[in-house]
N, C-alpha and C positions, 0 to 999 in steps of 0.2 A: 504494500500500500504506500502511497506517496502522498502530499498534502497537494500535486498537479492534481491527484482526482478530488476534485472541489467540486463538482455537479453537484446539486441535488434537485430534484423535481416533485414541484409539488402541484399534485391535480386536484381540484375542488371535486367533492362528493359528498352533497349535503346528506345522503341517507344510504341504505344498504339494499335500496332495489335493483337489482340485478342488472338493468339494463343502466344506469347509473356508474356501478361499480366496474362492471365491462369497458364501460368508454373510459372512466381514469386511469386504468390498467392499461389499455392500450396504449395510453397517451402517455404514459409512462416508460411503457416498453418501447414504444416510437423513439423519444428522446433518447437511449439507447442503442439506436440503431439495432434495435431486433428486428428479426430474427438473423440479420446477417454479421454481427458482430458474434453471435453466440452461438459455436457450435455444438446443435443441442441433437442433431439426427442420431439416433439409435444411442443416446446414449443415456446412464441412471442419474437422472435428475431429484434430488431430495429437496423437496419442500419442507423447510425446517422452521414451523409456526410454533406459537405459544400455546400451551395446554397447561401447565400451573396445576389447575386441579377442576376438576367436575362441576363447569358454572354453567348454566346459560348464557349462550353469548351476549343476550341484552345485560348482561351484569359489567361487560369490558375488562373481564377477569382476561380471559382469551384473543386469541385473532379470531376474527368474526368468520363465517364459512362461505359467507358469500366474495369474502375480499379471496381467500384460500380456491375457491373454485374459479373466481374469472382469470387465475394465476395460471392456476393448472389446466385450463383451455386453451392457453395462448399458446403453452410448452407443449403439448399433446398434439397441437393444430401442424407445428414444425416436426415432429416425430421423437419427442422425449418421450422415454418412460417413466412415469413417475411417480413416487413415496412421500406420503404423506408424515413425518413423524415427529418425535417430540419425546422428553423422559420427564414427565410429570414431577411435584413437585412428592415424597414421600416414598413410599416401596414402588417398586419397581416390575412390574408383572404382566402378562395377557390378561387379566382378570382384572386388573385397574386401568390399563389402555384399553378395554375394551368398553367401561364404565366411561371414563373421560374423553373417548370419542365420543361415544352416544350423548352424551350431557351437553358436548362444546359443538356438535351438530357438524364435525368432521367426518363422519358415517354416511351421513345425507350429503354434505360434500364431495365426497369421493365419489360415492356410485352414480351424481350427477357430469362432474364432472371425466369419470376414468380414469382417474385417480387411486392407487392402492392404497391402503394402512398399513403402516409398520406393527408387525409383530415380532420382529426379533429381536429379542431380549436379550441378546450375545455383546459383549462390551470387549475392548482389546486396549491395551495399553502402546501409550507409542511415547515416544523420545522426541524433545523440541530441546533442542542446545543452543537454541538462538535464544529461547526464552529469559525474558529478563528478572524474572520470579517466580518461576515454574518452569521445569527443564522436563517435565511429561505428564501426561495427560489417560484417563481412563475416559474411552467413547465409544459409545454404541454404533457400533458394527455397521449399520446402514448407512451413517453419516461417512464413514470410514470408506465403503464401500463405492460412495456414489462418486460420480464422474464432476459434477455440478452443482451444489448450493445453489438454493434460492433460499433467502432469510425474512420469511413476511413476522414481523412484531408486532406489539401492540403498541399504543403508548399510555405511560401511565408512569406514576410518583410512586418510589420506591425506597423503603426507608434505611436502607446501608446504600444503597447507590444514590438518593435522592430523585434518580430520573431513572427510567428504564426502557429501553429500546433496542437498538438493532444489534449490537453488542452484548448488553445482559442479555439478551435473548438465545445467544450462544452457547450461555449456562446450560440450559437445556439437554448439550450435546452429552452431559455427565451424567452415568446413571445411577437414575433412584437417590439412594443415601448415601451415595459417594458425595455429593456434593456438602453434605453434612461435613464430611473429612477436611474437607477443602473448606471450610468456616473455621475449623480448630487446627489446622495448620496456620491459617493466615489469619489472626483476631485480630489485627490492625487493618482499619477499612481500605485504608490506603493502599496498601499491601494485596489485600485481598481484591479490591478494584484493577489492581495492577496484572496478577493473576488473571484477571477477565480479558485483558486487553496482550496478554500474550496467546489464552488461549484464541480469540480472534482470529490473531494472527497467524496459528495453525490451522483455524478450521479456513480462511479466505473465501469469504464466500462469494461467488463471481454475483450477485445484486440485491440488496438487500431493501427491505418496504416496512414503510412501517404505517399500520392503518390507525389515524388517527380518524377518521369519519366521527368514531365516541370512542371518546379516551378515559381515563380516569384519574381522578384528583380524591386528594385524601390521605385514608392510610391506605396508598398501595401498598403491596401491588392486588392483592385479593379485597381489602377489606373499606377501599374508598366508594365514590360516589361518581357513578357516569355522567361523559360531562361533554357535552357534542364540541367537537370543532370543527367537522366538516372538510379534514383533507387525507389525502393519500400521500403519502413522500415516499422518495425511491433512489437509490443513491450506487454506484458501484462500491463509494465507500461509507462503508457502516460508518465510522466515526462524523465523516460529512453531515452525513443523515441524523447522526443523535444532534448534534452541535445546532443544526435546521430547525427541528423539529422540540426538541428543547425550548429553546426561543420565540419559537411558537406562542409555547403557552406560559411563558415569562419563567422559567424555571432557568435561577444565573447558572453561566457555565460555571461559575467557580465555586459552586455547589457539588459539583458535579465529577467525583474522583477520575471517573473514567476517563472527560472528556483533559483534565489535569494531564490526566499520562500520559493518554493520546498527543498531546500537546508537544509534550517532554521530548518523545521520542519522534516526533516530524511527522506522525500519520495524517494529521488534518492541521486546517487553517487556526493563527492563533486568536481568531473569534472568530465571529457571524457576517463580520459586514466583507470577509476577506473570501466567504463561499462566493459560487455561481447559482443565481435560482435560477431556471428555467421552471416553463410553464406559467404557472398561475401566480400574480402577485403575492407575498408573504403578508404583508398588511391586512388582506382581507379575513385572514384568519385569526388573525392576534385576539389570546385572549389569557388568559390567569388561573392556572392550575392552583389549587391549594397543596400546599407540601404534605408530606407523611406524616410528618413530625408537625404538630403545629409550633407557630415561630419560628419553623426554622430559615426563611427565607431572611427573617430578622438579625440573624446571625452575619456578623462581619466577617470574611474568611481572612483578614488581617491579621485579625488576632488567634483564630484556628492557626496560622501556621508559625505564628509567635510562640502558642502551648508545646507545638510541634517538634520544630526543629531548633527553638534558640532557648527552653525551659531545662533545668536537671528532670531528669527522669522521672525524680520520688515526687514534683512537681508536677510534670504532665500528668502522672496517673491521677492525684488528686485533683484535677482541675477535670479532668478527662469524669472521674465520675460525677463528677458535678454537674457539668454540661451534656452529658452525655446520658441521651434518655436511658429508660429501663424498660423490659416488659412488665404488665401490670398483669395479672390477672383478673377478670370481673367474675361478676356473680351469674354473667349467662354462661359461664362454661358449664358443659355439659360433659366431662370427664372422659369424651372421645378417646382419648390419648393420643392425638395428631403430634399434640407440641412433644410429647415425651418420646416420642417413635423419631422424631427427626432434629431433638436437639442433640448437635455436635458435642458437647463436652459433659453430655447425659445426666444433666443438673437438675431434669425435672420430674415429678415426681406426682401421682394420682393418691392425693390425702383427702380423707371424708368429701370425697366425690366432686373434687376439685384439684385441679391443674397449680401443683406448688412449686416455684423452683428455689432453690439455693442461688442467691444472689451471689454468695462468696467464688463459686465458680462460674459465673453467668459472659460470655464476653458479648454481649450483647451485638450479633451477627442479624436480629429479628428474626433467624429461620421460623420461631412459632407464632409469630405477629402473620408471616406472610404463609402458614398453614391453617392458620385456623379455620373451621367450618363455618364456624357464629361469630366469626370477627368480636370473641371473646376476652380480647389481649388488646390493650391499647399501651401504648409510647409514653412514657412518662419521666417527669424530673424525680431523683431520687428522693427527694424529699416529700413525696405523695406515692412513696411505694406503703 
């Protein structure tokens, strides 16, 4: 990836009817020079969307099926074959992909479009020594497998990334509760953001979308409030497209670890005004995501990086849990056990039929903020734990 790929394209689509969605797609893939830039004849094209967990797509937990189907018509029309997949957020199984197809309306997707489901559950490990924080990687076999990436995200506020899109959406490529591993090897967000943004760089995905039509604001990434914006963006490079699409909905880039690193290392432009739009005006869509964290847009990243890099140690941590929310648990938990099945450093705990954790081991990663079924766990100062 270079920061020369500065395109990003944004196509207006005020809603998810079909013949709407069709036309931004194309107009997307147009600006692209599809189908002749993209050698896609006879070859295993992986569509690699958001599935999280078992929502209904009107929730904007998910990529929506209709943005997923007019994708996989365009690639089928030129002679792709192509897979639909994704590694949910918790266990990892045919019996849980088959539940969170059905739910995210990827089932009805595919057999409209011709489109297959991933069902192999086979993971391989591979070796990245370019990596600049992460030197290998555990990924399901299909992604490994395929010839071509396509990356369609969602957009939405996410509360260890702040923002999440074409990029986190990558995560994905890690299965099941491995990615739990990958939280408790890296408890410094930064670190772990970093981690995101090499593995990216492994998986290259030749074009990546992110369908903002309804996005979501709040406690992403599962537990916020749909919240329209009415575009599609499209970019060759994922960082381009978060940086675009970000800005969108006023969420600062220096908010924003990922797009930090990105930065660092020369993948994209060092802001917004230095991208290329094509397509449809950015203005027209501007509008104001609420963050995950409430206040945290209020937050000066000045002095985050004063805690950071120019504080002793025994300082940052104290300042660190101070400012630095916590999971709360509430009173609508329902003792699933979601948050204890997938917290990384295994601190949490099903006492009188409620979801307890140990703070003293807690690095607050939010994996059970962004599991929960009943959006039962909210972000909080430690001092209202």
């Amino acid at each position: 990836m270079s920061i020369m790929d500065n395109k990003v394209y944004l196509a207006g689509c005020q809603d998810y009817r079909k013949e709407n969605v069709e036309n931004a797609v194309k107009r997307a893939f147009s600006a692209f020079h599809f189908p002749e830039s993209f050698n896609m004849q006879g070859k295993k094209i992986l569509i690699k969307v958001n599935l999280l967990s078992a929502n209904n797509p009107d929730k904007a937990v998910t990529t929506h099926p209709e943005v997923v189907s007019a994708i996989v018509r365009e690639v089928i029309k030129v002679g792709g074959e192509v897979t639909i997949a994704d590694s949910p957020g918790g266990i990892y199984n045919q019996r849980i992909l088959r539940r969170v197809y059905s739910f995210c309306g990827m089932d009805t997707a595919a057999e409209e479009s011709g489109a297959k489901l991933n069902f192999d559950i086979s993971h391989r490990k591979v070796k990245f020594s370019q990596g600049k924080f992460a030197k290998e990687f555990n990924i399901i076999s299909p992604v490994l497998d395929a010839d071509f990436i396509i990356n369609i995200a969602k957009l939405k506020t996410h509360g260890l990334a702040y923002y999440t899109g074409a990029v986190k959406n990558l995560f994905g490529v890690i299965p099941g509760l491995e990615k739990a591993r990958f939280h408790s090897l890296y408890p410094d967000k930064y670190k772990f953001n970093g981690v995101l943004v090499d593995l990216c760089e492994y998986i290259k995905p030749g074009i990546s979308f992110v369908d903002g039509v309804v996005g979501m604001e709040g406690a992403g990434p599962s537990g916020g409030n749909a919240k329209h914006v009415g575009v599609i963006g499209a970019s060759l490079n994922p960082y381009a497209l978060d940086l675009a699409m970000s800005d969108l909905v006023s969420l600062p880039q220096s908010k924003i670890p990922i797009l930090t690193e990105a930065v660092i290392q020369g993948l994209v432009a060092e802001n917004v005004n230095k991208l290329e739009f094509l397509g449809d005006d950015p203005e027209q869509f501007k509008t104001s995501f609420e963050p995950a964290i409430k206040g945290a847009k209020r937050g000066n990243p000045i002095v985050f990086l004063i805690i950071r890099y120019l504080l002793p140690k025994k300082w940052e941590q104290g300042l660190s849990n101070k400012l630095t929310p916590w999971p709360k648990m509430m009173d609508k938990c329902i003792a699933c056990g979601k948050c204890v099945e997938i917290c990384p450093r295994q601190v949490i705990k099903i006492e009188n039929k409620k979801a307890k954790p140990d703070y003293s081991g807690c690095i607050r990663c939010y994996c059970c903020h962004e599991i929960c079924p009943v959006q039962a766990i909210e972000l909080v100062k430690r001092s209202k734990l």
